[in-house]
N, C-alpha and C positions, 0 to 999 in steps of 0.2 A: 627407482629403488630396485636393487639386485633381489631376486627369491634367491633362499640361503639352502644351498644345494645339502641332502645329507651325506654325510662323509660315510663313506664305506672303511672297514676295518683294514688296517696296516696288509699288505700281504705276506710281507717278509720281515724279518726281522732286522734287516739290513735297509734304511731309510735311501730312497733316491731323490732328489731333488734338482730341480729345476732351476736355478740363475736369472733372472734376468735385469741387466745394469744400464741403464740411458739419461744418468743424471746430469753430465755433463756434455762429454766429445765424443766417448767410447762408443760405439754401440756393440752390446756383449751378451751371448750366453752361454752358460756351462753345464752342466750333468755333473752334480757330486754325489758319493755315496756318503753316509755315516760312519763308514770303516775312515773314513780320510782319503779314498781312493778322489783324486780328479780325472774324471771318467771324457770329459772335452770341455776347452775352455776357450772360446769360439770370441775374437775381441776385430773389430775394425773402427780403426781409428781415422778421426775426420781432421787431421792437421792439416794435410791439406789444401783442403774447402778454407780453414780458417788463418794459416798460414798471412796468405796477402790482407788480411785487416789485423795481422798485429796481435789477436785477441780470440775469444770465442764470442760469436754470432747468434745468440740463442734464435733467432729464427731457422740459422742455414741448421743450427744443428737440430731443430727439433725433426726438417723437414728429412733429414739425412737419416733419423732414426726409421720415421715413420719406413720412409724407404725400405730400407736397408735390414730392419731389424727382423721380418719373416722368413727372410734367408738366412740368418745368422741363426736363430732359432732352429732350425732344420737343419743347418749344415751341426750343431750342437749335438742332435738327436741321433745324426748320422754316424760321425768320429766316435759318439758315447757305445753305438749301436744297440741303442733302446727304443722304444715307442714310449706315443703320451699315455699308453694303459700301462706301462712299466713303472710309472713315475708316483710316489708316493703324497707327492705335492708340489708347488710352484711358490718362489719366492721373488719379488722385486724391489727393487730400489722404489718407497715411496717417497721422500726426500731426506736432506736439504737437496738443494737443487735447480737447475733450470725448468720452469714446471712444464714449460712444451717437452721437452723429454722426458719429463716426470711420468707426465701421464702420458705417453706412448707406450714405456716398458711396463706401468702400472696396468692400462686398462686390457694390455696382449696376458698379461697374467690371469689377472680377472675370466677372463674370456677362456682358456686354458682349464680354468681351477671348475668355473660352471660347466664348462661343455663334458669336461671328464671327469668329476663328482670327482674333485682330491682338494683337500687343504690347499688357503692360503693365504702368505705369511707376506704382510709390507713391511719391508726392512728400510732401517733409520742407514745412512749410507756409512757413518760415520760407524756405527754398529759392526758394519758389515769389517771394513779396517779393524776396528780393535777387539773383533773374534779372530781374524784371519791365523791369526800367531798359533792357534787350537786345532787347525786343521793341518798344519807345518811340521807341528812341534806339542811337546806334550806338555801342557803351562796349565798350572791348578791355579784354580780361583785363589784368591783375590790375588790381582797384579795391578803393577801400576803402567801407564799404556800414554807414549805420548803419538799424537796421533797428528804427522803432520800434511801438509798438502798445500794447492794454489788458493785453497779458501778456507781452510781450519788452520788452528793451532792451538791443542788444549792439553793440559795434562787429565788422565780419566784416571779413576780407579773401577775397576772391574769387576765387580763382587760378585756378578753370574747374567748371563744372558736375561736382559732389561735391566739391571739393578747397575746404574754407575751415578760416582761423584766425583766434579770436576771441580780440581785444585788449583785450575789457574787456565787463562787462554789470553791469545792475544786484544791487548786493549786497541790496537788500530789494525796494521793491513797483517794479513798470515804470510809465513815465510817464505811460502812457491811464489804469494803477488810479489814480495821483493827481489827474488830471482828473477823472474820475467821482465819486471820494472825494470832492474838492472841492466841485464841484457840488450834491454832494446836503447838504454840509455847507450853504451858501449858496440850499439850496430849490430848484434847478434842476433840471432835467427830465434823464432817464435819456437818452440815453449823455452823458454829460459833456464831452467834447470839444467839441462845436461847438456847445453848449448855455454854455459858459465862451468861446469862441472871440467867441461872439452879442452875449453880455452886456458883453465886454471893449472890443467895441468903442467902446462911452460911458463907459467909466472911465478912470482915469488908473494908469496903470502905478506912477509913483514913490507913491502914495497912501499905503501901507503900507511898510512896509521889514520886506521877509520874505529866512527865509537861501536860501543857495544851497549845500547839500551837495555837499562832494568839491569844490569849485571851488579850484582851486592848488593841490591835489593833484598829483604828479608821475606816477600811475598813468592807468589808460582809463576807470576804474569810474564807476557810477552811486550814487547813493543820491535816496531820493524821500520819505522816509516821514518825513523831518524835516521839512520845508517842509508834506506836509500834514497834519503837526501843529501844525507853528506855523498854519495855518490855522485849525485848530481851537480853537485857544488864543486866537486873535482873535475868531473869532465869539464863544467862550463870553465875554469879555471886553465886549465891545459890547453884549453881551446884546438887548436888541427893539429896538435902533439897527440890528442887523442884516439885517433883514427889510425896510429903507429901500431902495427900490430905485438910489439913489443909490452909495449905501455895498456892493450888493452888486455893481456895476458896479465899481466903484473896485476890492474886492477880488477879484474875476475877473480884473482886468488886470494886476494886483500879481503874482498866482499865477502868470499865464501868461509873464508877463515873467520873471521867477523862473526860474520853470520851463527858458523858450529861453535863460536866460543860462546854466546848468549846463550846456545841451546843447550851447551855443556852445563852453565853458570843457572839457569835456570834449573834445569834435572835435580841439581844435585839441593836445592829445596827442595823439589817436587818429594824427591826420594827421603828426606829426613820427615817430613808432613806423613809421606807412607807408612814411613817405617815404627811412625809414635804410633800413627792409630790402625795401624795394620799389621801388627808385629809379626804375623805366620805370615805376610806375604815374601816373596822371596824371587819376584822376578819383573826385571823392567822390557817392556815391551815397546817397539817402536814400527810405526809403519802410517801409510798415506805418500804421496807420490813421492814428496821431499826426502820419504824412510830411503828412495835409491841410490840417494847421494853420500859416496862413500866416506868423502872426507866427516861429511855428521855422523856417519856409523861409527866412524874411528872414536871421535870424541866419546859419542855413545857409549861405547864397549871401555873403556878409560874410564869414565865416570861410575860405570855399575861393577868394576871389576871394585876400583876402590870400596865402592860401599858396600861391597859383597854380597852383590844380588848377580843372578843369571841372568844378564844379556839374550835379548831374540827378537833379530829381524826377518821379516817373510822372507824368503827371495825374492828378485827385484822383478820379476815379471807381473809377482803379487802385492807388489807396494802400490801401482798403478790402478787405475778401476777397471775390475773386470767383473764376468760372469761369478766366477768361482766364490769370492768371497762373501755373495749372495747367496748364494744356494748353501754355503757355510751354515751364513748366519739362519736363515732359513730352517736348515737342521736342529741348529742350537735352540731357536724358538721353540719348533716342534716339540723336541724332548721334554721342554719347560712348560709345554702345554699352552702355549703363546702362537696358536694361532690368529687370524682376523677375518672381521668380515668383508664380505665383496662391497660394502658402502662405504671401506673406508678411504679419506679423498689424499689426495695428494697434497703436500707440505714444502713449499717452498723452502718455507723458514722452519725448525725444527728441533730446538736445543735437544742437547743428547739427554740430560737429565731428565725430559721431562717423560725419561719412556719410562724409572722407577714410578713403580705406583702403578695406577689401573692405567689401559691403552683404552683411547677413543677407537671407534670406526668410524 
């Protein structure tokens, strides 16, 4: 058990916070203020190391953090040109997540937060994503937030830092697994998103006529794992026609159009469900790694223009996991008086909902 440091009073009135992100490949951290200033946002990425297995490693990457993540911290501190007596408080990724990295970035917080008597905040990751929009861009509570990535896909509604309800998420695999899925079905390089994103853009979308699950459906939900089996069922069909760099263009474009037409088709429930029991909400927010993939933007922005909501995605360097959008959410906490204590454990598994209502430690 941690002894519960007493917090010394704010110094400034301008909040500084500390990042730190190691839930999945990233290893990251940032220095933001509460003006919305990102003061350094310090990300090395382990593709790499996981590249040659197709996947991520949760060993190699916990071990990559442990490494790696002391210098990333300091190189943070340095570009911010601050010190740990400057820093108002420390935030991390406590899950969902790979928990070897979970607890790398969590217990270097901890450790942080006691040694220099300042607040500290375990942020839900998924949290961290559908604050991000707030730090970018000036988006008043309640919005509706679809939050995509290689392991989520949910629609949230956002009524104030911890208070969310979620209107729909994928019933099997999330949209980034069926990009990577794909990809590697079609021989394309590890992370599959902008490796299918790359490829798409010299194919023809209608080429193929692949399905589009849950689409007219009257619910929010997702489904993914049919599309990238009809993927599969193509390739194996084609059989060494497949390998035609022509043909694998063609069907990247196919998929990904697929793909943003479900997300499209989906939204625009998400957004009638919003807009009954949300009526002053007035903006759809999108982001998580899949938020970089422009052709989904395009849909995106199409769909909220019709229903006459404001459109807003982070920039793309903030769709990805980094520092920044921890020390965000971190902020957001603070202000709401949502700090935590140093015993509380790390969360592999994590629903977003379940942070409305009281937080464990």
């Amino acid at each position: 058990m941690f002894a519960q440091p007493i917090y010394r009073p704010y110094k400034r009135n301008v909040m500084i916070l500390m990042g730190i992100e190691t839930s999945c490949d990233e290893t990251a951290a940032a220095i933001v203020s509460s003006d919305g200033k990102i003061r350094s946002n310090i990300i090395l990425s382990q593709l790499d190391e996981h590249r040659p297995y197709g996947g991520i490693v949760p060993e190699i990457a916990a071990r990559s953090h442990l490494q790696h993540l002391p210098d990333i911290i300091r190189s943070a501190l340095k570009e911010a040109d601050v010190e740990f007596d400057d820093l108002t408080g420390v935030a991390a990724t406590a899950g969902p997540g790979l928990i070897g990295g979970v607890m790398v970035g969590l217990m270097a917080a901890k450790s942080i937060a006691l040694v220099h008597d300042i607040p500290f905040v375990a942020v839900h990751h998924m949290e961290a994503h559908a604050l991000t929009a707030r730090l970018t861009d000036t988006v008043p509570f309640p919005y509706l937030a679809l939050l995509i990535s290689g392991g989520h896909c949910q629609f949230v509604v956002v009524e104030a830092p911890g208070t969310y309800q979620i209107l729909g998420a994928t019933v099997d695999d999330a949209i980034g697994e069926a990009f990577d899925k794909t990809a590697a079905l079609l021989g394309l390089p590890y992370p599959g998103g902008p490796a299918i994103e790359a490829a798409a853009k010299t194919g023809s979308r209608d080429a193929y006529p692949l399905p589009r699950p849950m689409a007219g459906r009257p619910n929010c939900d997702f489904s993914f794992s049919g599309l990238k089996t009809a993927v599969r069922k193509l390739v194996e069909g084609l059989e060494g026609d497949a390998e035609d760099d022509k043909v694998v263009m063609d069907i990247a474009a196919s998929f990904q159009w697929a793909a943003a037409e479900v997300v499209g088709d989906r939204t625009m429930n998400a957004i009638q469900h919003f807009k009954n029991h949300f009526p002053k909400g007035s903006t759809l927010v999108v982001a998580g790694g899949v938020a970089a993939n422009q052709t989904v933007r395009n849909v995106l922005q199409e769909v909220a223009d019709r229903e006459e909501l404001r459109f807003v995605a982070p920039p793309v360097p903030l769709c990805t996991d980094n520092g920044a959008m921890v020390a965000w959410a971190g902020i957001e906490r603070l202000q709401a008086d949502l700090n935590d204590s140093l015993n509380f454990a790390p969360r592999p598994r994590w629903p977003l909902d379940e942070l409305t209502g009281a937080r464990q430690g």
